[in-house]
C-alpha positions as CSV (number, residue, x, y, z in Angstrom):
1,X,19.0,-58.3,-39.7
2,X,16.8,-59.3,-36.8
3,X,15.7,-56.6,-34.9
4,X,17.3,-56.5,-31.1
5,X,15.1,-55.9,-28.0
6,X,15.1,-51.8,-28.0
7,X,17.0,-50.8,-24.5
8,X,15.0,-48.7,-22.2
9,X,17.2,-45.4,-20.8
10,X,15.5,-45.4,-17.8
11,X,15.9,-48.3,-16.0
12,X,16.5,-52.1,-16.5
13,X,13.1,-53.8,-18.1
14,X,12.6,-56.2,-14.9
15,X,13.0,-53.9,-12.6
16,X,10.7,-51.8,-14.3
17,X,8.3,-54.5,-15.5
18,X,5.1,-53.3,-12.9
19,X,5.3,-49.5,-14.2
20,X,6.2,-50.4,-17.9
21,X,1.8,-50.5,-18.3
22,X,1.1,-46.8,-17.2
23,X,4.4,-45.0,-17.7
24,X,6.4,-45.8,-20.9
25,X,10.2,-44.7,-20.8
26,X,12.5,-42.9,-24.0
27,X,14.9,-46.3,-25.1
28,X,17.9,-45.6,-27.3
29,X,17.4,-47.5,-31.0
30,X,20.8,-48.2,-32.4
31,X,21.0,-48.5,-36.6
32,X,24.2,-50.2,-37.8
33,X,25.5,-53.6,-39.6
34,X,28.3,-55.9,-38.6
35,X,27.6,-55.2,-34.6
36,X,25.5,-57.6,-32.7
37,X,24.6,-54.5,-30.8
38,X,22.6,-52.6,-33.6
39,X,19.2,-52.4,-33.4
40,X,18.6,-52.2,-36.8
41,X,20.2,-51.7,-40.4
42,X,18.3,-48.4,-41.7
43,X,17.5,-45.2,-40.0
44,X,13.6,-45.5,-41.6
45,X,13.3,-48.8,-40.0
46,X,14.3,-47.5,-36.5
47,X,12.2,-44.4,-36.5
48,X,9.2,-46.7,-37.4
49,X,10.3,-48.3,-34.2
50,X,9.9,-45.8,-32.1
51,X,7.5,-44.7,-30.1
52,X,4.9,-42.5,-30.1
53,X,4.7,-42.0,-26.8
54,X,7.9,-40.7,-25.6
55,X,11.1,-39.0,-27.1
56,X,13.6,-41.9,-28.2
57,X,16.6,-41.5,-29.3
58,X,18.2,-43.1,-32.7
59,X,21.8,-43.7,-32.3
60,X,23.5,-44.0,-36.0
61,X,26.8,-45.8,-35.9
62,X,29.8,-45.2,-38.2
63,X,30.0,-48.8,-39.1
64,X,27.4,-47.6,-41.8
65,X,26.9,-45.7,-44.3
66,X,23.7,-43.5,-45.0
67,X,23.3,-43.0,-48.6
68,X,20.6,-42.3,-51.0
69,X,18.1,-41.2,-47.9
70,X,14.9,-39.7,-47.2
71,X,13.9,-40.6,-43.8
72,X,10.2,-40.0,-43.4
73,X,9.6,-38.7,-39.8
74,X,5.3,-38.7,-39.2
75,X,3.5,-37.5,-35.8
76,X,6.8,-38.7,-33.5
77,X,8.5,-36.8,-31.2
78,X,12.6,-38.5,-31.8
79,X,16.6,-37.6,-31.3
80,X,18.1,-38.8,-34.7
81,X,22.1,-38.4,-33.1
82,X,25.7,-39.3,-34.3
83,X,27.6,-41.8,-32.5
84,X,30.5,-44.1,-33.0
85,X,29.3,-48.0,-32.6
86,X,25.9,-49.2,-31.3
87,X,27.7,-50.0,-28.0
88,X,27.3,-46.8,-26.3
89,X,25.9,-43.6,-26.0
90,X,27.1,-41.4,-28.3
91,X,30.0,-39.7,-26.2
92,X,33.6,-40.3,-26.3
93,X,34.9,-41.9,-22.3
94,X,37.6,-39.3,-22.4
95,X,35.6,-36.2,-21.3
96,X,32.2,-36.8,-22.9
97,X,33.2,-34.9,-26.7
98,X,30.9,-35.7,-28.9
99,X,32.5,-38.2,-31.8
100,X,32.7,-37.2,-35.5
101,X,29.3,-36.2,-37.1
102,X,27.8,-38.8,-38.9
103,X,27.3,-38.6,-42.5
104,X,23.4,-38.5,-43.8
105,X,23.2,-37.7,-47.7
106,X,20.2,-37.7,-50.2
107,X,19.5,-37.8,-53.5
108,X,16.6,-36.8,-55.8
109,X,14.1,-35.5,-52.0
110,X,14.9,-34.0,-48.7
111,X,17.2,-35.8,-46.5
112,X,14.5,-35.7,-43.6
113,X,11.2,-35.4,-44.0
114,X,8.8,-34.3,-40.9
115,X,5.2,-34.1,-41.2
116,X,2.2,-33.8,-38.7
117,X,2.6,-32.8,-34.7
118,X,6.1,-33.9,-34.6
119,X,8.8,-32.5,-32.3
120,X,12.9,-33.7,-33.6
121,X,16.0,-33.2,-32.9
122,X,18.9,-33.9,-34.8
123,X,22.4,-34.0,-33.1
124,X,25.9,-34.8,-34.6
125,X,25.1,-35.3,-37.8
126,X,26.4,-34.3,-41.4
127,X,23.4,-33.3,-43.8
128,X,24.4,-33.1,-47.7
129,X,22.8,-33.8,-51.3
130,X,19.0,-33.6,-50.3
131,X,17.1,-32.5,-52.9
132,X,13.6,-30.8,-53.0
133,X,13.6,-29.6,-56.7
134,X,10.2,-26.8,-56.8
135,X,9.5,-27.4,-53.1
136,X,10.7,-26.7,-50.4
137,X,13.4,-28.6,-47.8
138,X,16.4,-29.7,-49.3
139,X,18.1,-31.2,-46.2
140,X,15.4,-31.3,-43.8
141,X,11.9,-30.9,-44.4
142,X,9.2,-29.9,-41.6
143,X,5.3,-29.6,-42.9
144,X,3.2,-29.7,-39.3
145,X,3.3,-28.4,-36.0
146,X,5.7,-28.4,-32.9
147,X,9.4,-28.3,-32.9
148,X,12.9,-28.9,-34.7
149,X,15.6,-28.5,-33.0
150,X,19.3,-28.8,-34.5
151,X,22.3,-29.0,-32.7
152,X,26.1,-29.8,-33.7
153,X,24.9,-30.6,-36.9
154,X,26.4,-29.6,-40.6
155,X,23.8,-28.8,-43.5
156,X,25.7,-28.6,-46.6
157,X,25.1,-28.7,-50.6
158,X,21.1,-29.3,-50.7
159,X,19.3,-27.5,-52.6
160,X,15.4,-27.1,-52.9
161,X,12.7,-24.5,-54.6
162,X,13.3,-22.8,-51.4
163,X,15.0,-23.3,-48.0
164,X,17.6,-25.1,-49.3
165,X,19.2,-26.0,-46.3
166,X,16.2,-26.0,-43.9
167,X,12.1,-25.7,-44.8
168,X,9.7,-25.0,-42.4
169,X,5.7,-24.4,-42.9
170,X,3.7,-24.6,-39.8
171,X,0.3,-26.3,-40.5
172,X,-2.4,-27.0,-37.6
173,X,-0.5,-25.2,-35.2
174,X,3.0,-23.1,-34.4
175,X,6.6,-24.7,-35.1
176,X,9.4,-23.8,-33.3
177,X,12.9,-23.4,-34.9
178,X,16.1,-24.2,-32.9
179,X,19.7,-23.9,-33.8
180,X,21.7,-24.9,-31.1
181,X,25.5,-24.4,-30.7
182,X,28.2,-26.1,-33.4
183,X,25.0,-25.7,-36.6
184,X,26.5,-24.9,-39.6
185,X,24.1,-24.2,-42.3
186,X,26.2,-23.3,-45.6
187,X,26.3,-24.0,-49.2
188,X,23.3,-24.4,-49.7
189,X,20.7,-23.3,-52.8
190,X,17.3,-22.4,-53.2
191,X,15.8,-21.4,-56.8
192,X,13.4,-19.1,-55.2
193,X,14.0,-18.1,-51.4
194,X,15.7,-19.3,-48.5
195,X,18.9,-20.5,-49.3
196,X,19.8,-21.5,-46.0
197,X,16.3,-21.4,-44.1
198,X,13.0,-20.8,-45.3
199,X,10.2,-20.6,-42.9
200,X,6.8,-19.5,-43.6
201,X,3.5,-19.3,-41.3
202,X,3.6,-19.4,-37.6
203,X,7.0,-20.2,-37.4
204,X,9.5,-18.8,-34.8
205,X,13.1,-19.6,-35.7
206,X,15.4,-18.5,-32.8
207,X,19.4,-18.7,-34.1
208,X,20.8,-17.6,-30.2
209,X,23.5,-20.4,-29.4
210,X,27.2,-19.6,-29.8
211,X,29.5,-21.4,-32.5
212,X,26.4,-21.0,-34.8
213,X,27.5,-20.2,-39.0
214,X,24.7,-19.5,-42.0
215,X,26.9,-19.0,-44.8
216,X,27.6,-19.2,-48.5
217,X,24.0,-19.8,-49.1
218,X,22.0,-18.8,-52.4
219,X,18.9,-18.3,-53.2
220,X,18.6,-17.2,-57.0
221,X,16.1,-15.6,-57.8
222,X,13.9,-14.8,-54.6
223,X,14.7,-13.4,-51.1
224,X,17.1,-14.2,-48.2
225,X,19.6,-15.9,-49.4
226,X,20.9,-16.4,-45.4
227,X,17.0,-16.6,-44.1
228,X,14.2,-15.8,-45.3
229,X,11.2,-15.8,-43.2
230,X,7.5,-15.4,-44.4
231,X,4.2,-14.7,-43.6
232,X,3.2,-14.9,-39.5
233,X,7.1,-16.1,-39.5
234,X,9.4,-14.5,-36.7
235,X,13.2,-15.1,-36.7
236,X,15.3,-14.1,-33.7
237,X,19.2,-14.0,-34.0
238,X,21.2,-13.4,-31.5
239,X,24.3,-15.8,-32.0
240,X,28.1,-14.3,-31.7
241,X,28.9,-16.3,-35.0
242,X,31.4,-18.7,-35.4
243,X,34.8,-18.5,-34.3
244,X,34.4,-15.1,-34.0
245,X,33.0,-14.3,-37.6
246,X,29.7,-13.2,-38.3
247,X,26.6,-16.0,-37.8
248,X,24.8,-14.6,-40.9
249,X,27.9,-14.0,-43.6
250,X,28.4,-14.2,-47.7
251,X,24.9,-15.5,-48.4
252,X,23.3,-13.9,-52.1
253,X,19.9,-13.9,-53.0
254,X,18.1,-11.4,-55.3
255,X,16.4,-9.4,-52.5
256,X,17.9,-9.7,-49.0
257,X,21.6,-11.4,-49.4
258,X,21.8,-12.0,-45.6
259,X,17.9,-11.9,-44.7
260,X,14.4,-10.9,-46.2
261,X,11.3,-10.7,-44.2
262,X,8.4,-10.7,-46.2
263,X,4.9,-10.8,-45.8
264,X,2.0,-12.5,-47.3
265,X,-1.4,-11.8,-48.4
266,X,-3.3,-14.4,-46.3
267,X,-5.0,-12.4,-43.7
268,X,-2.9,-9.8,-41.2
269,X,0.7,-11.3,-41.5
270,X,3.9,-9.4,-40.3
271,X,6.8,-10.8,-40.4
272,X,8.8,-10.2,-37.7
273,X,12.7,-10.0,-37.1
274,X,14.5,-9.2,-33.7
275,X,18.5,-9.4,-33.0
276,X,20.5,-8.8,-30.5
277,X,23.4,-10.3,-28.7
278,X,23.9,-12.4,-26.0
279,X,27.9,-12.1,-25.5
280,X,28.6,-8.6,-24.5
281,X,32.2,-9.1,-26.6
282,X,30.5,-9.6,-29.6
283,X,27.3,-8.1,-31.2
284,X,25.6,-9.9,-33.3
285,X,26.2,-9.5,-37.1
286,X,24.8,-9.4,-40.3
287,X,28.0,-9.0,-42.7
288,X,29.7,-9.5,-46.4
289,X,26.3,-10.5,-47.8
290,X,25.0,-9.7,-51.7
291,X,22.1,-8.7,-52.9
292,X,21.6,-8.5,-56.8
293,X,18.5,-6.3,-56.6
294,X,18.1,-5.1,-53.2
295,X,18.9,-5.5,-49.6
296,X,22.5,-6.6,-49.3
297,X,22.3,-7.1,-45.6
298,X,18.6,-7.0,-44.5
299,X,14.8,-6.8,-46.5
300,X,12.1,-6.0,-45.5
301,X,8.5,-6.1,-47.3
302,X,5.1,-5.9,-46.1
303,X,2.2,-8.0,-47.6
304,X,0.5,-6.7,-51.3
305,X,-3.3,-6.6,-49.8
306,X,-4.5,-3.6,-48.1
307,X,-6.9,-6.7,-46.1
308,X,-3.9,-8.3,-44.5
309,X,-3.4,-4.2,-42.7
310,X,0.6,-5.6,-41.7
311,X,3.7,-4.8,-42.2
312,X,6.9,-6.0,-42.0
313,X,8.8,-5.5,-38.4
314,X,12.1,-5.3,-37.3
315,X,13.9,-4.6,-33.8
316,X,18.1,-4.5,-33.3
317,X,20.2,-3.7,-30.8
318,X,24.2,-4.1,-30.2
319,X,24.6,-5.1,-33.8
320,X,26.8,-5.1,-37.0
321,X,25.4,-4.7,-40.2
322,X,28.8,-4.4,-42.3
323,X,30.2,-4.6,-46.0
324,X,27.0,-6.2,-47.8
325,X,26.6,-4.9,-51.3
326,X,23.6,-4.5,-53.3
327,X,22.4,-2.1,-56.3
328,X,19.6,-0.3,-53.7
329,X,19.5,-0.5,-49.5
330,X,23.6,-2.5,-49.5
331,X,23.0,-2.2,-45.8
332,X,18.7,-2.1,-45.2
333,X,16.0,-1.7,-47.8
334,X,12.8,-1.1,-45.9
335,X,10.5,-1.7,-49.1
336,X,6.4,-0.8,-49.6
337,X,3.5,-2.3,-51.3
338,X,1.0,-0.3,-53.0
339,X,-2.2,-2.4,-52.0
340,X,-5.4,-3.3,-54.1
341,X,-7.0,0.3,-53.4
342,X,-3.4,2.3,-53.5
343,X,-3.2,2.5,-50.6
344,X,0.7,2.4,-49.5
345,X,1.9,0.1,-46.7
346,X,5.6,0.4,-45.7
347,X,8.3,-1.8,-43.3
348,X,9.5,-0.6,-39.9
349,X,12.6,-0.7,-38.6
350,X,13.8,0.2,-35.2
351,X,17.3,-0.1,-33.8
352,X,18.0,0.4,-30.6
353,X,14.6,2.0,-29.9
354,X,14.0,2.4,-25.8
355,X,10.5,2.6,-26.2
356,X,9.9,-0.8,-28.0
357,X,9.7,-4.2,-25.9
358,X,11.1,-6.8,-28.2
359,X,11.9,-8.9,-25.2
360,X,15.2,-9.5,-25.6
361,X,16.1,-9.5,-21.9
362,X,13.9,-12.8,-21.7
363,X,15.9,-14.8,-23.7
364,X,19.3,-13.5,-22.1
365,X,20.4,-10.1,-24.4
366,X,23.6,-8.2,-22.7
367,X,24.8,-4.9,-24.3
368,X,28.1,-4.9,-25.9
369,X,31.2,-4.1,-23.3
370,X,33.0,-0.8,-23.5
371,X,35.3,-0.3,-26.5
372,X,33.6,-3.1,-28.6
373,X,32.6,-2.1,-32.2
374,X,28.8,-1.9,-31.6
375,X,25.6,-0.5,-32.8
376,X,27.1,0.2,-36.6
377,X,26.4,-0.2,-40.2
378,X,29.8,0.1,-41.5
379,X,31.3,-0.5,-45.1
380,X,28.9,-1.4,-47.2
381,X,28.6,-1.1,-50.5
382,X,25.7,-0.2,-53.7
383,X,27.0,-1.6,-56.4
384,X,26.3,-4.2,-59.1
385,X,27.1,-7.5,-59.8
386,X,29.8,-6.2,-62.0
387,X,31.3,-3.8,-58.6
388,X,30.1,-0.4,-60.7
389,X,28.5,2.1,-58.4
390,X,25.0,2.3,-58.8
391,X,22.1,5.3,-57.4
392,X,21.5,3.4,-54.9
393,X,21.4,4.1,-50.7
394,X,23.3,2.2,-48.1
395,X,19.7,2.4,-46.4
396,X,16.6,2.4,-48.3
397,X,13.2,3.6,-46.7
398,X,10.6,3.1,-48.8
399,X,7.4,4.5,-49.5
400,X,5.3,4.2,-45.9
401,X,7.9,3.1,-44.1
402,X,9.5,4.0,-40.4
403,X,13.4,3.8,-39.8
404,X,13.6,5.0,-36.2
405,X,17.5,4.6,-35.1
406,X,18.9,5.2,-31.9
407,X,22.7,5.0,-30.7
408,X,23.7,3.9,-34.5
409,X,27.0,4.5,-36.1
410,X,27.5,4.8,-39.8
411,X,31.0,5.0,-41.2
412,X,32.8,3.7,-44.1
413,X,30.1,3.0,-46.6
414,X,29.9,4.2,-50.2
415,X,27.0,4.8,-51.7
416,X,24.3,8.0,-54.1
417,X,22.9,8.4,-50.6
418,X,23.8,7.2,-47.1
419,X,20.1,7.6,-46.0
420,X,17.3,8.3,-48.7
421,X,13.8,8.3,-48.0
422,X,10.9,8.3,-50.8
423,X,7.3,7.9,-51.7
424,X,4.4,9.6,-51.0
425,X,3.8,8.5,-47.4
426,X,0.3,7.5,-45.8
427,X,-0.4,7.0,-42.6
428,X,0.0,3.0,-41.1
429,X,-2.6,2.4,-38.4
430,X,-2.7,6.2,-36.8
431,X,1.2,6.5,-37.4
432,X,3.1,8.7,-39.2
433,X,5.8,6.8,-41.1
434,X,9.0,8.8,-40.4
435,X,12.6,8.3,-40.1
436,X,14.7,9.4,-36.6
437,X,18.4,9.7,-36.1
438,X,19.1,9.9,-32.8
439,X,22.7,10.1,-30.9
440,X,24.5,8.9,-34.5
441,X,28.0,9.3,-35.4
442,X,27.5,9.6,-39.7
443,X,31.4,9.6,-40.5
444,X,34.4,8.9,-43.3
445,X,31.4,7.5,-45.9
446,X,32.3,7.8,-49.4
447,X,28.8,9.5,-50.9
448,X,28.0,10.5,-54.4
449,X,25.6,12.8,-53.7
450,X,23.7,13.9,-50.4
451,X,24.4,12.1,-46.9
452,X,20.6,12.1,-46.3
453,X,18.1,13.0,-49.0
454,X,14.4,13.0,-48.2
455,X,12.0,12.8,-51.3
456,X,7.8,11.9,-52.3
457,X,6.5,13.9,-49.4
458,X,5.0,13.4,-45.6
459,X,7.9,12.3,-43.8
460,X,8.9,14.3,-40.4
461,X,12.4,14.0,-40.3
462,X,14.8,14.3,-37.0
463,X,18.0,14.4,-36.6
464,X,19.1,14.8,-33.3
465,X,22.5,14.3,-31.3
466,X,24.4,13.6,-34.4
467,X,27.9,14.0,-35.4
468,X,28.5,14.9,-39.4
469,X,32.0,14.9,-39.9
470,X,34.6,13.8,-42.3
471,X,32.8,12.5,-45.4
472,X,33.2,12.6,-48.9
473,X,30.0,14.3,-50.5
474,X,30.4,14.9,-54.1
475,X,27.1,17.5,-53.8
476,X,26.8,21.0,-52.7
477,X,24.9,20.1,-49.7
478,X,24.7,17.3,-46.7
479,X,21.3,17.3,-46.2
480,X,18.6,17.6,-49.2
481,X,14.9,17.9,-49.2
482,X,12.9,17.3,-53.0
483,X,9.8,18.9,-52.1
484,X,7.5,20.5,-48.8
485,X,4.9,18.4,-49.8
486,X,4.4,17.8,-45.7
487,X,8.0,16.7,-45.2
488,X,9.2,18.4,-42.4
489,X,12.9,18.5,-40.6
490,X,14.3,18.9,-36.9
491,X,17.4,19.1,-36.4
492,X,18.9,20.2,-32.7
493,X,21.6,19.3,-30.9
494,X,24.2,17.8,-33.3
495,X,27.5,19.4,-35.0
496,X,27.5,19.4,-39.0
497,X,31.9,19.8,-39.9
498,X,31.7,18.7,-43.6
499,X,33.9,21.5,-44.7
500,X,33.0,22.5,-48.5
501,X,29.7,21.7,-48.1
502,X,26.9,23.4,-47.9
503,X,24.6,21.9,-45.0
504,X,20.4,21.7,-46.1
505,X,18.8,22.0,-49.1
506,X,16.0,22.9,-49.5
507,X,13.4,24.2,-52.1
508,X,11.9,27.8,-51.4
509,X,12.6,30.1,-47.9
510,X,14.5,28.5,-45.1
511,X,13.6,31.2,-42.3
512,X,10.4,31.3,-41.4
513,X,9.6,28.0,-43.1
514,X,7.5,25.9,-40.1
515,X,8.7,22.8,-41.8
516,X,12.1,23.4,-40.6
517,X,13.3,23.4,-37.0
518,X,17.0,24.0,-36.1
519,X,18.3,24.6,-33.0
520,X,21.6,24.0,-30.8
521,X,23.7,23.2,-33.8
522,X,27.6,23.6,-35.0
523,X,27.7,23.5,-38.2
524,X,31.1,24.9,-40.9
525,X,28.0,26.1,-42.6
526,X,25.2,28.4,-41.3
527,X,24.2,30.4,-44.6
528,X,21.7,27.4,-45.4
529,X,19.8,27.1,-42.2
530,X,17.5,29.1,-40.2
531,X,18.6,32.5,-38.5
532,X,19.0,31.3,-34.8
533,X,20.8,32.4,-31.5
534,X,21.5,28.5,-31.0
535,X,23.1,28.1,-34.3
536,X,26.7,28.3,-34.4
537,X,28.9,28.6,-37.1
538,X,32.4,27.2,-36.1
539,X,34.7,23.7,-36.5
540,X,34.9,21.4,-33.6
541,X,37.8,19.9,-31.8
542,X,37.6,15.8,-31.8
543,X,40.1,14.1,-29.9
544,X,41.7,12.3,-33.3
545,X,39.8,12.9,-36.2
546,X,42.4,11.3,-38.6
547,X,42.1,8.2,-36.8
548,X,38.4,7.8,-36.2
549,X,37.7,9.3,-32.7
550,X,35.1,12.1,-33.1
551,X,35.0,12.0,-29.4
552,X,35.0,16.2,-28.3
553,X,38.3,17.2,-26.7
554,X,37.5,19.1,-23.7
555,X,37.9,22.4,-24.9
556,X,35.6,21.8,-28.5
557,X,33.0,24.3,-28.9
558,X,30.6,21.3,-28.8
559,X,31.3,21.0,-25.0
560,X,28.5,21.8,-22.5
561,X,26.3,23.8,-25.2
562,X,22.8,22.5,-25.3
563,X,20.2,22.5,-22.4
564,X,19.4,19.4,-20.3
565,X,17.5,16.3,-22.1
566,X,18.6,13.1,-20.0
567,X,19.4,9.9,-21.3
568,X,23.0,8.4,-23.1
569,X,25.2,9.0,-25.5
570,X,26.3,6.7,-28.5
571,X,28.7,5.2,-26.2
572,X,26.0,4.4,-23.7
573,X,27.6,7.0,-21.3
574,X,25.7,9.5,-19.5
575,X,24.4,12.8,-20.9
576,X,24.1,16.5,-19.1
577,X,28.1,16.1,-17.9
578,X,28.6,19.3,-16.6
579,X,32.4,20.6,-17.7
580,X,34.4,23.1,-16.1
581,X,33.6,25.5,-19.2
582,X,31.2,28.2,-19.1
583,X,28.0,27.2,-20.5
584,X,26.6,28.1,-23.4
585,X,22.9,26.9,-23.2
586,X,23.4,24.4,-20.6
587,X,25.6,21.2,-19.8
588,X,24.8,18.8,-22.5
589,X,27.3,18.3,-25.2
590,X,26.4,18.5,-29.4
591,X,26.9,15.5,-31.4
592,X,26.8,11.9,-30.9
593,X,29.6,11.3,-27.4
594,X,29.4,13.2,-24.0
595,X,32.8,14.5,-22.7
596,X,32.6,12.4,-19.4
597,X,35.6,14.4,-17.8
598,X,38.3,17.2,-18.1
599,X,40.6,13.8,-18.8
600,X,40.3,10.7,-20.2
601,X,42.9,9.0,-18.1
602,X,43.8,5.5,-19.0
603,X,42.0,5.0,-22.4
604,X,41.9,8.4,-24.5
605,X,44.9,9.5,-26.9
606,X,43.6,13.0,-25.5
607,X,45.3,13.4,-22.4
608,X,48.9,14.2,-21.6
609,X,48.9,14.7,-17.5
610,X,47.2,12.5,-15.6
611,X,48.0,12.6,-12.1
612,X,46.0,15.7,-11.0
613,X,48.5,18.5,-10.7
614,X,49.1,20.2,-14.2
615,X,47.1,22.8,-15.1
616,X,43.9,22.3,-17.8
């Protein structure tokens, strides 16, 4: 078909006729057959038609249909949207609703294909059967610099050597990464990594719209089978999911089901993943993901050469990581690489850290309301692809490596170890790899052998503000150390009730032992920690324990025990709430909540009289 004089958005072209020299306007291109309205017959032909020089916008009408593509998309800046006939502009009269997304399918290369300084979006569309068999791209494609944005769109059945779904490299510059709200990204394949996404170089995905799904995503026999992000690469997800479901959910890859950050050997490159949540009803989550090697949920590896002096990085707060499975870290695996000179670097992870400035606020993070299930790594799994339990942890840190966690609930999971730690540790950049526990609520896990196990050697543990209740622990002891090859542990103001069991381990003489530090504890078991007036043997009072709430009834021994430290509990709530009990050390409570009051009127199962007059 002839091709139609392209309409101008802007204005009318007469009335703009003495500007249309010095300031060119964005025109809508229809593509379509049958309609005397289209533009033109094939999406390649419009986007040759537009213009370098401003953002136009490619309408695709239903009246055709878009087989066999593989829209090449060069140095433009262009809206490829979804739209009914070529007579409009791509909304519906009654109330502006987008109309059905518009089918785009491939065949034997990627649906779209961007290259150079290029910056697309693609709106209302349906992207299946691109192929990009030992590259990377299946359904769209980006090789350049600038920016991709994707919004209402559905990317479904491609496959690719990796990023099955979505590839990115950044060449000659920084791509930005955009999934905007109603982007489904699922069923999708990659032979190596990326099932869903794969982006590698300076790339900054950011997944932070609502109605947002990666799911059902592989990536055989490499890492992330949700995302996986590479090299100078930073991924930010923040998203409430889908309909209320997770936004990163039953993806499978060998290494990182949901998400694997890796880093690459071409100068300093850290990877670099941040989440959070910007809907204070729901965190954001990372959930039902598989890993047949390692990382169910989330992995992490730093680059091979000791030159490239990275490591791999990531920040959470107000987060789920829940029932991923894998034979080693079903929850986290914080992996190492023993460099070129053996030299050991290790991957940081750091959830809910106060200290570190990820930024979040920036880009509009809220903390999770009151009473919403927050902050927790819950029901996961290390098993093997046959559902046998394996040795494995629920997190994994690795040789080098730094698991600082902060205001984190672990409950449900099944697992050798909950936490397990090993490697001989060297020091990253004038820090001390070690892993912190602080204000944690460890309950009802399902454990083969210890909670927390601490092997190799150099790695300052604390535990601090933590409740230990109501686990399974086929061992003797909660808490094991292999060696005191310069691991050290501190353990203060937390309650230890796992009755039967024995509390540390630990080879050669506890008291007197300067690698050990224990102090304001309650523990069912004092016989394996240090002689100390602060150490109490005894069994605390939780205002349901059957059901879950390790909250301290007012009268627990763990009320108003421990001296005054500031900050919050794992609630969020205030710390140093003095009681009307005699203190023992001081007004702070043990353990992972803060009694906020003498009654919980109005939303604990704790309290029978409310109105002011009955007696405590």
């Amino acid at each position: 078909m002839k091709p139609r004089p392209i309409r101008s958005n802007a204005c009318l072209l007469a009335l703009c006729a003495p500007l249309a020299s010095a300031v060119p306007f964005p025109r809508d291109i229809y593509v379509g057959v049958g309609d005397v309205h289209c533009d033109y017959a094939t999406i390649q032909e419009a986007v040759d038609a537009a213009s370098t020089e401003t953002r136009d916008t490619v309408w695709l009408s239903t009246t055709e249909s878009y087989d066999a593509q593989h829209v090449v998309i060069t140095g433009k800046s262009v809206r490829i949207a979804g739209t009914t006939t070529c007579n409009g502009n791509g909304r519906e009269a009654d109330g502006g609703a987008p109309p059905p997304q518009v089918t785009v399918s491939g065949a034997d290369w990627p649906v779209f294909s961007i290259d150079g300084a290029a910056n697309v979006e693609l709106d209302n569309l349906f992207v299946t059967g691109g192929q990009a068999s030992g590259d990377f791209g299946g359904g769209v494609r980006f090789q350049g610099n600038g920016s991709l944005t994707l919004a209402n769109v559905t990317l479904t059945q491609n496959t690719a050597g990796s990023g099955g779904g979505v590839g990115v490299s950044a060449e000659d510059g920084t791509v930005n990464v955009y999934l905007n709200a109603d982007t489904l990204i699922v069923n999708n394949t990659a032979d190596a990594s990326g099932g869903g996404l794969f982006v590698v170089g300076q790339v900054s995905l950011y997944v932070l719209s609502p109605q947002t799904l990666i799911a059902f995503n592989t990536a055989s026999t490499g890492y992330g089978g949700g995302i996986a992000g590479v090299g100078l690469a930073s991924v930010t997800v923040a998203s409430a999911g889908y309909g209320g479901g997770a936004v990163i959910q039953f993806n499978s890859a060998a290494y990182g089901g949901g998400i694997a950050m890796i880093g690459d050997d071409d100068g300093r490159h850290t990877p670099w993943l941040r989440m959070f949540t910007k809907d204070a009803s729901n965190p954001v989550q990372v959930s039902s993901n598989t890993a047949t090697v390692a990382g169910g949920g989330i992995y992490l590896k730093p680059p091979e050469s000791v030159l490239s002096a990275g490591e791999a990085l990531m920040c959470a707060q107000d987060f789920r990581i829940d029932d991923n499975i894998a034979p080693e870290g079903a929850a986290l695996h914080l992996d190492w690489s023993t460099t070129d000179i053996t030299f050991d670097t290790g991957s940081t992870a750091f959830l809910n850290e106060p200290s570190l400035n990820c930024d979040p606020e920036s880009l509009g993070a809220v903390a999770c309301a009151a009473g919403v299930p927050c902050n927790e790594i819950a029901g996961n799994a290390a098993e093997d692809a046959g559902g046998q339990p394996t040795d494995g942890a629920t997190i994994l840190v690795g040789s080098s490596s730094t698991l600082g966690a902060h205001r984190l609930s672990l409950r449900h999971n099944t697992a050798h170890h909950l936490v397990r730690a090993i490697g001989d540790n060297d020091d990253q950049f004038g820090l001390t790899p070690s892993v912190t526990l602080d204000n944690c609520l460890i309950a009802s896990n399902d454990i083969a052998r210890e909670l927390i196990r601490i092997g190799g050697d150099d790695v300052p543990v604390t535990i601090k503000q933590c409740s230990l209740v109501d686990d399974i622990i086929n061992s003797t002891h909660a808490i094991k150390f292999d060696n005191t090859g310069g691991t050290s542990l501190t353990l203060t103001d937390s309650i230890i009730d796992e009755p039967g069991t024995l509390a540390l381990d630990y080879p050669g003489s506890v008291d007197g032992n300067p690698a050990i530090a224990v102090q304001y504890v309650l523990s069912n078991d004092i016989t394996t920690l240090p002689a100390d007036p602060t150490v109490m043997q005894g069994e605390p009072q939780f205002v349901d324990a059957a059901n879950g709430d390790f909250h301290l009834l007012p009268a627990s021994l763990g009320v108003d025990f421990a001296p005054i430290a500031g900050g919050v509990d794992l609630d969020g709530r205030p710390r140093d709430v003095d009681m009307p009990v005699p203190d023992v050390f001081g007004p702070r409570d043990l353990g992972a909540y803060e009694r906020q009051s003498t009654f919980d009127c109005g939303g604990g199962s704790d309290t029978i009289y409310c109105n002011g007059f009955e007696p405590f």
